[in-house]
C-alpha positions in Angstrom: -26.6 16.2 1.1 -24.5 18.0 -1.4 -26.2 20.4 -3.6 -29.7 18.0 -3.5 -27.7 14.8 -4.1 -26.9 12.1 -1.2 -23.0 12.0 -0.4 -23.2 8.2 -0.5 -19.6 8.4 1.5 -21.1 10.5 4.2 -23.9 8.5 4.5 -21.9 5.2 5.2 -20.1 7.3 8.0 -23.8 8.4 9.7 -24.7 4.4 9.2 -21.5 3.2 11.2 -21.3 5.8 13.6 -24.8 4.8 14.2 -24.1 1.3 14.6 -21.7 2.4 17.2 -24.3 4.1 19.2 -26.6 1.1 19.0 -24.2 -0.9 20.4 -24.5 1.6 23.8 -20.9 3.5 22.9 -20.9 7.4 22.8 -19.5 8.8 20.1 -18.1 12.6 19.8 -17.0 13.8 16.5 -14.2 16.4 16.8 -12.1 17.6 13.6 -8.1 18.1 14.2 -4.6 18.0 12.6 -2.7 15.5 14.3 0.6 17.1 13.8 -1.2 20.5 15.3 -0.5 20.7 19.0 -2.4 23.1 19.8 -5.8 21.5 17.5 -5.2 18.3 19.1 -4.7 19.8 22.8 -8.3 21.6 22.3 -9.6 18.2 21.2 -8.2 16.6 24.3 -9.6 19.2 26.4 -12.8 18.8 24.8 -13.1 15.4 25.2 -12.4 15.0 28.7 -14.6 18.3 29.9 -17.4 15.7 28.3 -16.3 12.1 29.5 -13.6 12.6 31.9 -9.9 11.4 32.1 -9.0 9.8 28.7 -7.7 5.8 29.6 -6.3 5.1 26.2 -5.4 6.4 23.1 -6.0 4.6 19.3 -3.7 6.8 16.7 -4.6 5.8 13.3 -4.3 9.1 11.6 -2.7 8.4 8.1 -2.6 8.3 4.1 -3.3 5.2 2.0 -5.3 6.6 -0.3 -3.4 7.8 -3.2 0.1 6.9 -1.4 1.2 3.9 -3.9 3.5 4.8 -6.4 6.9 3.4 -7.6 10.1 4.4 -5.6 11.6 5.9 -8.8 8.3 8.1 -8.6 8.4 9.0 -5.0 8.8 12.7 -4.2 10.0 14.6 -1.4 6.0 15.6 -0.8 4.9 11.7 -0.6 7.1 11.4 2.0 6.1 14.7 3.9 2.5 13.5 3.8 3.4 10.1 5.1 5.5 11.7 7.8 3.0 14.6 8.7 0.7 12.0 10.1 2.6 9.0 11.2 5.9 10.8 12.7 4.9 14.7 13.9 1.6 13.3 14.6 2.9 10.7 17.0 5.4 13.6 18.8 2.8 15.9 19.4 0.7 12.9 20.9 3.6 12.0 22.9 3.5 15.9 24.3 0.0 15.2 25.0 0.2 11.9 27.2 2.8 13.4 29.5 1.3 14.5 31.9 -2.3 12.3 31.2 -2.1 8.5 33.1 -3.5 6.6 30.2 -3.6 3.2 30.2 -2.7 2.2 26.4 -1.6 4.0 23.3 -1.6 2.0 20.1 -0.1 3.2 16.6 -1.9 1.6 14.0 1.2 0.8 12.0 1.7 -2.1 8.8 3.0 -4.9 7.5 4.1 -3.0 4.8 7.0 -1.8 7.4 8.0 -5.8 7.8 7.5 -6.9 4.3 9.3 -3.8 2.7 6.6 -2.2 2.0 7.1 -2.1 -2.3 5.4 0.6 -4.1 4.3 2.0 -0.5 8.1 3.3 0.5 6.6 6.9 2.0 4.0 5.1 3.7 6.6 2.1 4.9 8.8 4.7 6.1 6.5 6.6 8.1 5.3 3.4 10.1 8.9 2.1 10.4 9.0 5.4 12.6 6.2 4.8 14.6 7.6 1.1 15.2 11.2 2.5 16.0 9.7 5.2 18.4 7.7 2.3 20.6 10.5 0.9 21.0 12.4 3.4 22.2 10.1 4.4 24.9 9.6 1.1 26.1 13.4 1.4 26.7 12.9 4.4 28.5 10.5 2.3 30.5 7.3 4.1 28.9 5.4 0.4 28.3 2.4 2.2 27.2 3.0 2.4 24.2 2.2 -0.6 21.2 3.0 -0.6 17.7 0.7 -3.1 15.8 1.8 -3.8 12.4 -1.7 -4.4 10.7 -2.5 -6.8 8.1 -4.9 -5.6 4.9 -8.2 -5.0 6.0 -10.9 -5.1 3.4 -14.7 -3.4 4.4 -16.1 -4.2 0.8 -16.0 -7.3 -1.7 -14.0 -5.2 -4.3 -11.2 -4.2 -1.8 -10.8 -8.3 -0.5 -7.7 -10.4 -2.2 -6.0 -13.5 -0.6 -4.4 -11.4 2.8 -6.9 -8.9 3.7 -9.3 -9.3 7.1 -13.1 -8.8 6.9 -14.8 -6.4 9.2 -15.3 -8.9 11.8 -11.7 -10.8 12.1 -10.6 -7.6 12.1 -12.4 -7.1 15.6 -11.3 -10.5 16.3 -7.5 -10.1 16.0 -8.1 -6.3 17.4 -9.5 -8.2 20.9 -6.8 -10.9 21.0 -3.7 -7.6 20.5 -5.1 -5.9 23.2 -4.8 -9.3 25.3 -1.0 -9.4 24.8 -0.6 -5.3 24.9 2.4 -5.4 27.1 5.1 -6.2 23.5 6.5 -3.0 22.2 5.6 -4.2 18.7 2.9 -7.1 17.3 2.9 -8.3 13.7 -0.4 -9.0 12.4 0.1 -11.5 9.1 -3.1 -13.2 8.0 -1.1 -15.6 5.9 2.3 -17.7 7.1 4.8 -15.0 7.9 8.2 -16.4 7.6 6.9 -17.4 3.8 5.8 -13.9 2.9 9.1 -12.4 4.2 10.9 -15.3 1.8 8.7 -13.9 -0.9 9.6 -10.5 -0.5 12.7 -10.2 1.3 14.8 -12.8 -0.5 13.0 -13.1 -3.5 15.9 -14.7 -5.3 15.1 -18.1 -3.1 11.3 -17.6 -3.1 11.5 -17.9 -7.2 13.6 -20.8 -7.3 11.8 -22.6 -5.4 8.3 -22.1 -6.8 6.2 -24.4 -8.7 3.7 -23.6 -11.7 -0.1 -24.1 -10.6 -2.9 -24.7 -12.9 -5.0 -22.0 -14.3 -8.0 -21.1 -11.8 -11.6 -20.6 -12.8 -11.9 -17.5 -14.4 -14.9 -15.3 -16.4 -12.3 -15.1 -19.2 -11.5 -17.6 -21.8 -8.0 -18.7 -22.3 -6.3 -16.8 -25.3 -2.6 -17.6 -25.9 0.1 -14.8 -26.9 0.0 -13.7 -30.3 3.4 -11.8 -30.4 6.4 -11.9 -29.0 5.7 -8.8 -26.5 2.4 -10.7 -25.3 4.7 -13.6 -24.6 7.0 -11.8 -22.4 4.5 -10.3 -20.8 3.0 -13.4 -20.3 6.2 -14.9 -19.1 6.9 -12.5 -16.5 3.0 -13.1 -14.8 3.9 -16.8 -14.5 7.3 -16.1 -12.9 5.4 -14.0 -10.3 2.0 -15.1 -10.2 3.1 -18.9 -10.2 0.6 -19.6 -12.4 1.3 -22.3 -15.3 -1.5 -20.9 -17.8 -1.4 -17.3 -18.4 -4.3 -16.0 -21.2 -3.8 -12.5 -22.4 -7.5 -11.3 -21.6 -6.8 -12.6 -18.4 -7.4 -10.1 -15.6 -4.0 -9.4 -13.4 -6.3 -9.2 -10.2 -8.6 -12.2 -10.9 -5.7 -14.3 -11.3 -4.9 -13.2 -7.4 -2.4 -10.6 -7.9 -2.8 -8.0 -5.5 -0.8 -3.8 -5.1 2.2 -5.8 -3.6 2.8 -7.7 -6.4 2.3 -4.9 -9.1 5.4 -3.1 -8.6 7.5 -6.7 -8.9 5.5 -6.8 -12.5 6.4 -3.2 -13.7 9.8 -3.3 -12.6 10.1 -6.8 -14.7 8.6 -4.9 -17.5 10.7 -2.0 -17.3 13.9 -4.1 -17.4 12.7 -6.5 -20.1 11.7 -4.2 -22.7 14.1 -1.6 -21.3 11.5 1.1 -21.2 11.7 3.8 -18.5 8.9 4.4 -15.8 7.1 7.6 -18.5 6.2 4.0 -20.8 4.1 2.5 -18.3 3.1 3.6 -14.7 1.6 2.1 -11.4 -1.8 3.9 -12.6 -1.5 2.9 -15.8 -1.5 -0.6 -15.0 -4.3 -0.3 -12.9 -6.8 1.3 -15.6 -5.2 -1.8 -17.6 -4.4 -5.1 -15.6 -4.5 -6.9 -19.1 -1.9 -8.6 -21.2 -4.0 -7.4 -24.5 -4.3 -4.0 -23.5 -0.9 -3.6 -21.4 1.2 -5.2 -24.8 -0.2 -2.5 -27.2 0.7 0.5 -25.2 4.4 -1.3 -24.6 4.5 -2.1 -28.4 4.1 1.5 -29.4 6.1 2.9 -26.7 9.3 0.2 -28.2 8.2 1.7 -31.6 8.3 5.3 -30.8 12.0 4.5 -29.3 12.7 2.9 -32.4 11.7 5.5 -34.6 14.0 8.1 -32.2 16.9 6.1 -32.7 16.5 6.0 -36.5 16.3 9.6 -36.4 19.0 10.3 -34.3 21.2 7.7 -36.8 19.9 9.8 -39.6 20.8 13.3 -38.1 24.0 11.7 -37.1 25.1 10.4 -40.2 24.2 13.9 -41.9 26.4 15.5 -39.4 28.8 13.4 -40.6 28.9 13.8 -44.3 28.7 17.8 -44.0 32.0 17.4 -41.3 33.5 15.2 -44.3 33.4 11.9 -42.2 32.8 9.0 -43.9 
């Protein structure tokens, strides 16, 4: 409860954690910095004054939330964040285990680290370190260590697109990495692999070679472009989407576009109507993932550019009647 009214957050953590029990599990809730030695030594020794010697080790501390933005609009702090978590996190844990005989330890790391990671760079970065550091202590001959890089997973219906696991293949794949525990590094793709990383990684041969579909079933009703900017914009969510039929109330998201494919759109729009990344960001696009509403904020951010040039002609050609220039 916060101030009389139900946390409904906090109340879906009490539900699973009581699932958990249900299921026989013991479950002890402990709070810690995982790039605090010293907090996450007291947790250890917490833990095993109440259960005993610890046999494995899950780190999944992290920051998704909040941690897409363009490259040009990463800061040195994204990055700090990302790092705080997945890199001094994973050192201190690497103090911890020592001198503990664990059986396992397994980073939850990405697929964003495989597939490049656009509009997630911080966040790529930081699990591309955890990947890296596996793999040096399996060469140490350390083989307790796994890296999984994780697929999307998706706990409600407004969080699911064409890639992300539900709850329960999520337990699924989770069983069948633990089986096979022994590789420094596992790549979990829902969807065929070698075609996502033609997608993203050479996207030059991905676009050549695609083909137009047809228009899916959507809530919408096909409206065409009525200007020229509504027909570039229109253009560009073909070229990516792959979809023949583009209406302009069409939602970006319903047409199966997903946080991935975003930052390929606003980088298209950025160099088509040459506008810089103030005219239209990743939350922008968000709030609006339609062609209607995305072309009028474009159109008066190419008007208010036009009306800066003019004046900068006018001041210019003033300057150059009072200098005698003609």
């Amino acid at each position: 409860m916060l101030e009389g009214k139900v946390d409904p957050d906090l109340c879906k953590q009490i539900e699973q954690i009581t699932q958990v029990e249900k299921s026989g599990a013991e479950v002890l809730i402990l709070s810690a910095d995982s790039a605090n030695l010293q907090q996450m030594q007291d947790a250890m020794n917490v833990v095993e004054s109440q259960f005993g010697a610890i046999s494995g080790v899950i780190h999944a501390a992290g920051q998704l939330h909040g941690s897409m933005t363009a490259l040009i609009e990463t800061t040195e702090d994204d990055f700090e964040k990302q790092y705080c978590a997945k890199a001094n996190g994973v050192i201190v844990l690497e103090t911890l285990l020592q001198k503990r005989q664990v059986d396992f330890c397994i980073l939850m790391s990405s697929l964003s680290s495989v597939l490049g990671g656009l509009g997630f760079s911080a966040y790529a970065a930081g699990n591309q370190f955890m990947d890296a550091f596996v793999q040096s202590k399996h060469e140490q001959g350390d083989e307790r260590w796994v890296s999984v890089n994780w697929d999307g997973w998706s706990f409600t219906e407004a969080t699911q697109d064409d890639f992300s696991m539900t709850p329960e293949e999520g337990v699924e794949a989770f069983a069948a990495m633990m089986s096979i525990a022994y590789h420094p590094q596992l790549v979990n793709s829902t969807g065929a692999l070698e075609k996502r990383l033609s997608q993203w990684i050479d996207k030059k041969v991905a676009e050549s070679q695609q083909a137009l579909y047809e228009r899916p079933d959507l809530e919408s009703d096909y409206i065409a472009p009525r200007n020229e900017v509504e027909e570039k914009l229109v253009a560009i969510w073909q070229q990516v989407l792959g979809i023949e039929q583009i209406g302009i109330e069409d939602n970006f998201f319903d047409l199966g576009g997903d946080s991935l494919v975003v930052t390929r759109v606003i980088s298209e729009i950025r160099k088509i109507f040459s506008v810089n990344e103030s005219a239209l960001s990743i939350k922008e696009f968000f709030e609006k993932p339609i062609i209607s509403q995305l072309s009028e904020k474009i159109a008066a951010e190419l008007e208010n550019a036009e009306v800066e040039s003019k004046k900068a002609q006018i001041l210019e050609a003033g300057k150059a009647v009072e200098e005698g220039v003609f």
